[in-house]
C-alpha positions as CSV (number, residue, x, y, z in Angstrom):
1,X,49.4,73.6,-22.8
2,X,49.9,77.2,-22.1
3,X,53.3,78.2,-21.2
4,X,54.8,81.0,-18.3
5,X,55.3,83.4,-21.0
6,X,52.1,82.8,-22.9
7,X,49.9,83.0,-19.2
8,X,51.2,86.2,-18.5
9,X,50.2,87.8,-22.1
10,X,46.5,86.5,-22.0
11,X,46.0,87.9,-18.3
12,X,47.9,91.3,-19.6
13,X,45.4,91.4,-22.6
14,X,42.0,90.8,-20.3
15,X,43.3,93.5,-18.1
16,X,43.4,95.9,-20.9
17,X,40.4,95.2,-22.0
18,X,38.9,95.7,-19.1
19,X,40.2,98.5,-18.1
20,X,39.3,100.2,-21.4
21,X,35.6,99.2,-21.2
22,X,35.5,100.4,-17.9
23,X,36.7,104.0,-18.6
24,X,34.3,104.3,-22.2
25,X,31.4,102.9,-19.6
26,X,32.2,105.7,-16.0
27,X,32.5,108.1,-18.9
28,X,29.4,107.8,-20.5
29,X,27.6,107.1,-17.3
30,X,29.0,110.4,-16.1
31,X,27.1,112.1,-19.1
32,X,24.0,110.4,-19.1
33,X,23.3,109.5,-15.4
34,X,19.5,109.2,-14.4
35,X,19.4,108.0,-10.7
36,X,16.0,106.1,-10.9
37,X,15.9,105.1,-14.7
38,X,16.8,101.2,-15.7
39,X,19.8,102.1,-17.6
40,X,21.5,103.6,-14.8
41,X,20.9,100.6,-12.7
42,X,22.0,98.1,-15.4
43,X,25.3,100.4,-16.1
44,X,26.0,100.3,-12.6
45,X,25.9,96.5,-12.4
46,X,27.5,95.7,-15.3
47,X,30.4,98.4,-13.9
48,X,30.0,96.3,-10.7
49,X,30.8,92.8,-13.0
50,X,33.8,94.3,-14.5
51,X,35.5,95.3,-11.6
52,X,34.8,91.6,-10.4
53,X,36.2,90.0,-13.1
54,X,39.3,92.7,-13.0
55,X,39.7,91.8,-9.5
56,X,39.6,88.0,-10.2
57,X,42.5,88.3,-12.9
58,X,44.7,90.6,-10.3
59,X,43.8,88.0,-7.8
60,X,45.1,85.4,-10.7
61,X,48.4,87.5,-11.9
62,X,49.5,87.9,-8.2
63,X,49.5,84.0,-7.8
64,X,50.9,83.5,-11.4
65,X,53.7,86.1,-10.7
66,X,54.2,85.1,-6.6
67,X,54.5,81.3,-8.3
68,X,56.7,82.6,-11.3
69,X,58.8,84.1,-8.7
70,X,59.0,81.2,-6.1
71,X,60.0,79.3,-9.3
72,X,62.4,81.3,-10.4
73,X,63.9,81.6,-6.8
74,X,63.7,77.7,-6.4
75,X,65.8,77.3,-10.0
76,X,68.2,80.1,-8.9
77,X,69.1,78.0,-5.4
78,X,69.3,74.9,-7.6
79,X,71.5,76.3,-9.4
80,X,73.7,77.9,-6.7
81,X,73.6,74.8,-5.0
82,X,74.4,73.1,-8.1
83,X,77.4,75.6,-8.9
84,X,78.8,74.7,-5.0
85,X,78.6,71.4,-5.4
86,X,80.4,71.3,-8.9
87,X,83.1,73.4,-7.7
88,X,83.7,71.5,-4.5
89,X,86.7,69.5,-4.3
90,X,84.9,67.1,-2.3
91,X,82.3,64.5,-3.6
92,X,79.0,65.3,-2.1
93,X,76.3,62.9,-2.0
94,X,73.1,62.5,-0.5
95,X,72.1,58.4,0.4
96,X,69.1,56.2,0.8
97,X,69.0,54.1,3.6
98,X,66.4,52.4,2.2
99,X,66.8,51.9,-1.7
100,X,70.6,51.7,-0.9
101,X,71.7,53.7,-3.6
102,X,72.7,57.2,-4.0
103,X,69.9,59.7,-5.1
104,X,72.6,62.4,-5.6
105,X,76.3,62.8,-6.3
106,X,77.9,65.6,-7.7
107,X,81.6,65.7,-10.3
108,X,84.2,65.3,-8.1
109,X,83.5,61.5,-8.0
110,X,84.3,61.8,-11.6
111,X,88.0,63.2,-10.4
112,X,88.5,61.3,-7.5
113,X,87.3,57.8,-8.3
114,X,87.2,58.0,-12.5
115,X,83.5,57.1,-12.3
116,X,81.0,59.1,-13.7
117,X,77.8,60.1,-11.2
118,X,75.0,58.5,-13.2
119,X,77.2,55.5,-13.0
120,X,77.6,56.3,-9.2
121,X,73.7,56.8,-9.0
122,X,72.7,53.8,-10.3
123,X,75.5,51.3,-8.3
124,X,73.6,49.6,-5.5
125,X,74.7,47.8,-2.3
126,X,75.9,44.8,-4.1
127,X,78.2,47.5,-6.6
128,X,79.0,49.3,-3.7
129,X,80.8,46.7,-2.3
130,X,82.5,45.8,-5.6
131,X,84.7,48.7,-5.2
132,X,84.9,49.0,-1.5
133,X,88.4,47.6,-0.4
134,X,87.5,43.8,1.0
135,X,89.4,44.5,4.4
136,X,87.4,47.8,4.6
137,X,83.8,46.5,4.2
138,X,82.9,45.8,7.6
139,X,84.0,48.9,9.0
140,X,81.8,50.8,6.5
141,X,78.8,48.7,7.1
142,X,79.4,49.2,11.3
143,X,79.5,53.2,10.0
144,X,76.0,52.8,8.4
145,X,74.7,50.8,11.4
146,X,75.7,53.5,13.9
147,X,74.1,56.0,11.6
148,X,70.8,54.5,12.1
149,X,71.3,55.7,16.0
150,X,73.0,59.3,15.5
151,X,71.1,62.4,16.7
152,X,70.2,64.7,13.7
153,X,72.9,67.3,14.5
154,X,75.3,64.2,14.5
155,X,78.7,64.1,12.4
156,X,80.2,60.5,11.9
157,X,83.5,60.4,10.3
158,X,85.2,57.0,8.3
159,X,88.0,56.7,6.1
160,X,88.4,53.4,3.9
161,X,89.7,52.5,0.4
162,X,87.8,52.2,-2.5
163,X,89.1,51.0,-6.1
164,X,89.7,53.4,-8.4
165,X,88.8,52.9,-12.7
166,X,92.1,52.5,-12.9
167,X,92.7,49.8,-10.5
168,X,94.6,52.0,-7.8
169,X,93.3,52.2,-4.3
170,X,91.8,55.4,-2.6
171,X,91.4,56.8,0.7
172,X,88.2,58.7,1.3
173,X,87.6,60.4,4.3
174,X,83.5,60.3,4.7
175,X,81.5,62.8,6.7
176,X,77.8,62.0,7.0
177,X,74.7,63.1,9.1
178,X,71.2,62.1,8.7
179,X,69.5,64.4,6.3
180,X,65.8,63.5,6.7
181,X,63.8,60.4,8.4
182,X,60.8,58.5,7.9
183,X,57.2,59.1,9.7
184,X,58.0,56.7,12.6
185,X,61.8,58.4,12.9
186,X,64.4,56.2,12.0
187,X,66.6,57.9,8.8
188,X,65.5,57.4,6.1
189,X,68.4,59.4,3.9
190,X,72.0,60.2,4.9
191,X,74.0,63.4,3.4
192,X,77.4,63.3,3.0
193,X,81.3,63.8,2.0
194,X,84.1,62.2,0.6
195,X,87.2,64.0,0.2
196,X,90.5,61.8,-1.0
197,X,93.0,61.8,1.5
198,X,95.1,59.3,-0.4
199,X,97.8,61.3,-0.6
200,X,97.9,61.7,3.3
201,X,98.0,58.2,3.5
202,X,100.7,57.6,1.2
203,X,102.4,60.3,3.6
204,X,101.9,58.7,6.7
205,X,103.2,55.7,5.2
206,X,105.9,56.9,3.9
207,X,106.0,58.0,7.3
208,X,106.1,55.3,9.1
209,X,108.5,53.4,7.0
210,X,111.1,56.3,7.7
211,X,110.2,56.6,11.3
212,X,110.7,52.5,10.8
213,X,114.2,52.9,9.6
214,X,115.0,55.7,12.4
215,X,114.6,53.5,14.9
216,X,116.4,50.2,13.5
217,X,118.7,53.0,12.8
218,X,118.4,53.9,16.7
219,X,118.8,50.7,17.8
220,X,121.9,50.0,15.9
221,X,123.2,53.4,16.7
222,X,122.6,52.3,20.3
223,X,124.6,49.2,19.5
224,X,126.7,51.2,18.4
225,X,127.5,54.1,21.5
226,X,127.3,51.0,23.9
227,X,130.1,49.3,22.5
228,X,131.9,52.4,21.8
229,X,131.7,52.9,25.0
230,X,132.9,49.2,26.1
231,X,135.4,50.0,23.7
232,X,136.5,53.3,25.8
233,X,136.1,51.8,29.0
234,X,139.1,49.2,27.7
235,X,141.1,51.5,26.3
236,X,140.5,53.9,29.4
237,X,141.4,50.5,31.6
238,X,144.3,50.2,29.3
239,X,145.4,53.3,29.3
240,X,145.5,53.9,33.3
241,X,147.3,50.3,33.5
242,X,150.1,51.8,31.0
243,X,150.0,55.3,32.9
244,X,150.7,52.7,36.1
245,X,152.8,51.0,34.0
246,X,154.7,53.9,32.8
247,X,154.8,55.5,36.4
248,X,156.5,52.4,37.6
249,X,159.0,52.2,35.3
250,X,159.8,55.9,36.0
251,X,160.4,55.5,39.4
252,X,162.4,52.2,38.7
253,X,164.2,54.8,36.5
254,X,164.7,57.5,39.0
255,X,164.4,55.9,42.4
256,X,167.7,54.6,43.8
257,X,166.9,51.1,44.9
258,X,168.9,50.8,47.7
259,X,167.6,54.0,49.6
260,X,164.3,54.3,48.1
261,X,165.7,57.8,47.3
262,X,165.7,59.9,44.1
263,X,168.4,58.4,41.9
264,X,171.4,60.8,40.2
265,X,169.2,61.3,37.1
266,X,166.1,62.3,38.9
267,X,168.2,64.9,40.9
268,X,169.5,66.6,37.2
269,X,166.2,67.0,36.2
270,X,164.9,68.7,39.0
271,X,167.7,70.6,39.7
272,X,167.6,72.0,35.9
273,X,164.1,72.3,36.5
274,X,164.0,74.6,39.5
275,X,167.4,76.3,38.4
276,X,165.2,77.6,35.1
277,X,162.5,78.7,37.7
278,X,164.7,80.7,40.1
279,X,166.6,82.2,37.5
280,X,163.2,83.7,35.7
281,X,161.2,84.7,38.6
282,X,164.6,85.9,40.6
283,X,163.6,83.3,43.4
284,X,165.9,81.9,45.9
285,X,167.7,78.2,45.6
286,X,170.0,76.3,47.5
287,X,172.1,73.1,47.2
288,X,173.7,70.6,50.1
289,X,176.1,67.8,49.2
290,X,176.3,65.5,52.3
291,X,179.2,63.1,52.4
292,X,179.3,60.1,54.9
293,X,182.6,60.2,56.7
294,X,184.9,57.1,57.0
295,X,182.7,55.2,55.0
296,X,184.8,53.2,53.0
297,X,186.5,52.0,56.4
298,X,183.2,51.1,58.0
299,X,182.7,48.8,54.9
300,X,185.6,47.6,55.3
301,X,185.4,47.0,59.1
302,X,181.6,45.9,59.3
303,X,180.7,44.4,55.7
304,X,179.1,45.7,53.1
305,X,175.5,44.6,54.7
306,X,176.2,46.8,57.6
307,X,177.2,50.1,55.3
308,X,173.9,49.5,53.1
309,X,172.1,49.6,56.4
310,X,173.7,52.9,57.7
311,X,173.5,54.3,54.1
312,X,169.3,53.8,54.4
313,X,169.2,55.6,58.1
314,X,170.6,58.3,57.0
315,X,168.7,58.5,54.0
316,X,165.6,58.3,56.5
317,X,167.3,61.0,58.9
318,X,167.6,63.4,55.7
319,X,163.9,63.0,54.8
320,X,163.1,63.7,58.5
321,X,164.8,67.2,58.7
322,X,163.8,68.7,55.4
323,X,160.7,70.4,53.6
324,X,158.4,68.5,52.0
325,X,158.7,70.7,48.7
326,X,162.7,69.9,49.4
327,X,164.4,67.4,46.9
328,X,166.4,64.4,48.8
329,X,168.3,62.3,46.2
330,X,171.0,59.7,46.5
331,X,174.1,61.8,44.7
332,X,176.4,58.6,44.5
333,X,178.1,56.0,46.8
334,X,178.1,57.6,50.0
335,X,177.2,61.2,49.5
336,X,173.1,62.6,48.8
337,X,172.0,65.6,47.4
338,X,170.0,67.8,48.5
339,X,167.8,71.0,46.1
340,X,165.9,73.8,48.1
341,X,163.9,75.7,46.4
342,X,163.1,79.3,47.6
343,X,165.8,79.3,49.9
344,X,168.2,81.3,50.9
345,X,171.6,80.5,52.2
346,X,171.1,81.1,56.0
347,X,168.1,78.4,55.6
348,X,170.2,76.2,53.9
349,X,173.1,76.5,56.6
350,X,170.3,76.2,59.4
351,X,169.0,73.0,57.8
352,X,172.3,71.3,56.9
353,X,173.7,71.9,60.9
354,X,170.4,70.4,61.7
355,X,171.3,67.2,59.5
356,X,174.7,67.0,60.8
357,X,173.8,67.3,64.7
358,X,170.8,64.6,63.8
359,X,173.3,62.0,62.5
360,X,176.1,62.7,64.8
361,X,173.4,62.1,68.1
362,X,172.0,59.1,66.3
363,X,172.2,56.1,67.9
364,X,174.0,53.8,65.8
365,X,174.7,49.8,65.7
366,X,178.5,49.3,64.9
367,X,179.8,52.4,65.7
368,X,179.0,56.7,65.6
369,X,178.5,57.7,62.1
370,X,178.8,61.8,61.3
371,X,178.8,63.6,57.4
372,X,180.4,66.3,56.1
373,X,178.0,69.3,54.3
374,X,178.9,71.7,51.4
375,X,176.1,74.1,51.2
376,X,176.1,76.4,47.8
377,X,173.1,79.1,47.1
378,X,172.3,80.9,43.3
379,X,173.8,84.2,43.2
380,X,173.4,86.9,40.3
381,X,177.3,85.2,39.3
382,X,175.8,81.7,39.0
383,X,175.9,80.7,35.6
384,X,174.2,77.2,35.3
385,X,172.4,74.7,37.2
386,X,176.1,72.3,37.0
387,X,178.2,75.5,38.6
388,X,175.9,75.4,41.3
389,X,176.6,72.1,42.1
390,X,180.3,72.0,41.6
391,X,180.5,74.8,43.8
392,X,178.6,72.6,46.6
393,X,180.7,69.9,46.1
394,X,184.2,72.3,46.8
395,X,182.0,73.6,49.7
396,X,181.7,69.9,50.4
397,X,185.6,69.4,50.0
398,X,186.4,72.3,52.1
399,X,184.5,70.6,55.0
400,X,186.7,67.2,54.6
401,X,189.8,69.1,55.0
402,X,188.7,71.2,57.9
403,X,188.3,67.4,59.8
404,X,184.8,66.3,58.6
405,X,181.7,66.5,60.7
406,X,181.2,70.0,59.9
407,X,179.0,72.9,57.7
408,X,181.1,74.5,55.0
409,X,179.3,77.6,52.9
410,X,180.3,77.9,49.5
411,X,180.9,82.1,49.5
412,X,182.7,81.6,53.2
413,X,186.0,79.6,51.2
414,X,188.6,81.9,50.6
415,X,190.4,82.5,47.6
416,X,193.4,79.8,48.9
417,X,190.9,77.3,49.5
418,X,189.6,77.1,46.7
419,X,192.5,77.1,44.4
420,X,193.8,74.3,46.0
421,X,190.8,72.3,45.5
């Protein structure tokens, strides 16, 4: 049998040929041409059959080459195709409904799965299922049965495991469409691909088992804040019932019990307090020592019961006629303290005759009840919190020798007064 290369010489060869006894022939015929003798008329049809036949074998070179060509075309897509396919990551294959085997697969199944493609080619159903993943089966055999319903332009996607040579499973993710049909148009072929997404898989699992973790993690966290936070709300409890606590005792500590009043040591505190902030701000502050008179004799005469009671009126009657930012404290025995802050001595005076007039009008149970008042205010010659008070209680003094019942100033005393106190 005659191959291309061998077809093409032959048909090459007649052409010369012919083409040569066609120029000796118009040449001689050009020389020797008689219109009406027999020669002329056989030379012309014997010209005639040559051009025939040289017309038949251009005829027959333009199909040889216009096949040669398609041919050579054809092998050069194969290849390309061919060239795609074995440089695709992907496995590609192309699957008959029918037979149920694959009539195509390219390399990458040889990569993916460890199984060559002739192998691949000649597994049928029954192989097929050999390898597919048991709890997979069903799925894949729902995929093919959907298939036999898609349109032509219709993409159907699955992703199952199949067993590797080695034993290991694989995820494929499997792309297929219908690639041609049979007479009556059901599909007859399906082409496809299968790329290995196993490593995805492992991923998401992966995944899921941290995500998993997170939120026993979560939920024991949550355990966690909540009793963290029963744990604050006690020690919250706690701590307001010691603050309580703690405030009580204070004022047990500071708050005379008879009275109610501020005690001695609550009156130091503030006083040192509001001396500090006088002296650095150059503010105002006075002092009034009150001192009930006669009281030891109106224990005596009435009881002891009877004194605590007037002691706690005029306790009350002090509170009434000060400031609310005033200081009212129980000093000792019979005599209260009173601190002033940002005011000056005229103030001071005006509130400690208001005192005095306010016990002297009170109305009283056993008998009339009046106090004596030193008042004392800082000057730039005050030098402590304790010289402010001792001059309040001379002040005080001076008012007991001028007959009680009275207002004494501390810068009013002359010099003899207060030498002989």
């Amino acid at each position: 049998m005659l191959k291309g290369k061998q077809i093409e010489q032959k048909i090459t060869a007649g052409l010369g040929v012919i083409a040569v006894l066609l120029v000796v022939t118009f040449g001689w015929a050009v020389n020797n041409f008689q219109p009406r003798g027999e020669f002329s008329q056989f030379l012309i049809e014997y010209s005639l059959l040559l051009i025939s036949h040289l017309l038949i074998l251009i005829l027959l070179a333009s199909v040889y080459l216009g096949t040669r060509k398609l041919y050579k075309e054809k092998k050069e897509d194969e290849r390309l195709i061919e060239s795609i396919a074995g440089a695709s990551p992907c496995i590609l294959y192309l699957y008959d409904l029918e037979k149920q085997k694959n009539l195509y697969i390219n390399r990458a199944v040889e990569e993916v799965l460890g199984i060559s493609p002739e192998r691949v080619q000649r597994m049928g159903l029954e192989t097929f299922e050999s390898v597919c993943h048991s709890d997979d089966l069903e799925r894949v055999e729902a995929h093919h049965e959907r298939l036999l319903h898609v349109q032509d332009s219709g993409v159907r996607e699955i992703e199952f495991r199949v067993r590797h040579a080695n034993g290991s499973w694989r995820w494929l993710l499997c792309r297929d469409l219908v690639f041609d049909r049979t007479p009556d148009g059901r599909p007859r072929s399906i082409l496809g691909t299968a790329l290995d997404v196993t490593m995805r898989h492992d991923q998401e699992l992966k995944l899921q088992q941290v995500n998993e973790r997170l939120v026993e993690a979560n939920g024991q966290l949550s355990n966690l804040v909540h009793l963290i936070r029963q744990q604050t709300r006690a020690l919250e409890f706690q701590k307001t019932e010691l603050a309580h606590a703690n405030s009580m005792l204070h004022a047990l500590a500071t708050t005379d019990s008879l009275t109610s009043l501020k005690n001695h040591r609550a009156f130091q505190e503030r006083l040192d307090a509001e001396y500090e902030r006088a002296s650095k701000h150059g503010q105002s502050l006075s002092v009034l020592l009150i001192d009930a008179d006669y009281f030891k004799l109106f224990n005596d005469t009435y009881g002891h019961p009877a004194g605590d009671v007037a002691l706690i009126e005029i306790a009350r009657l002090l509170q009434d006629n000060v400031r609310g930012s005033d200081f009212v404290g129980r000093y000792g025995g019979e005599e209260f303290v009173i601190v002033m802050p940002q005011t000056p001595s005229y103030a001071a005076l005006e509130t400690a005759e208001r005192i005095r007039q306010a016990v002297e009008s009170h109305s009283w149970k056993e008998r009339d009840m009046t106090v004596s008042v030193g008042v004392a205010s800082l000057g730039i010659d005050t030098p402590s919190a304790q010289a402010l008070v001792e001059q309040a209680d001379r002040a005080l003094y001076a008012s007991k020798q001028r007959g009680r019942n009275c207002v004494t100033f501390f810068d009013d005393l002359s010099d003899t007064i207060l030498l002989s106190s």
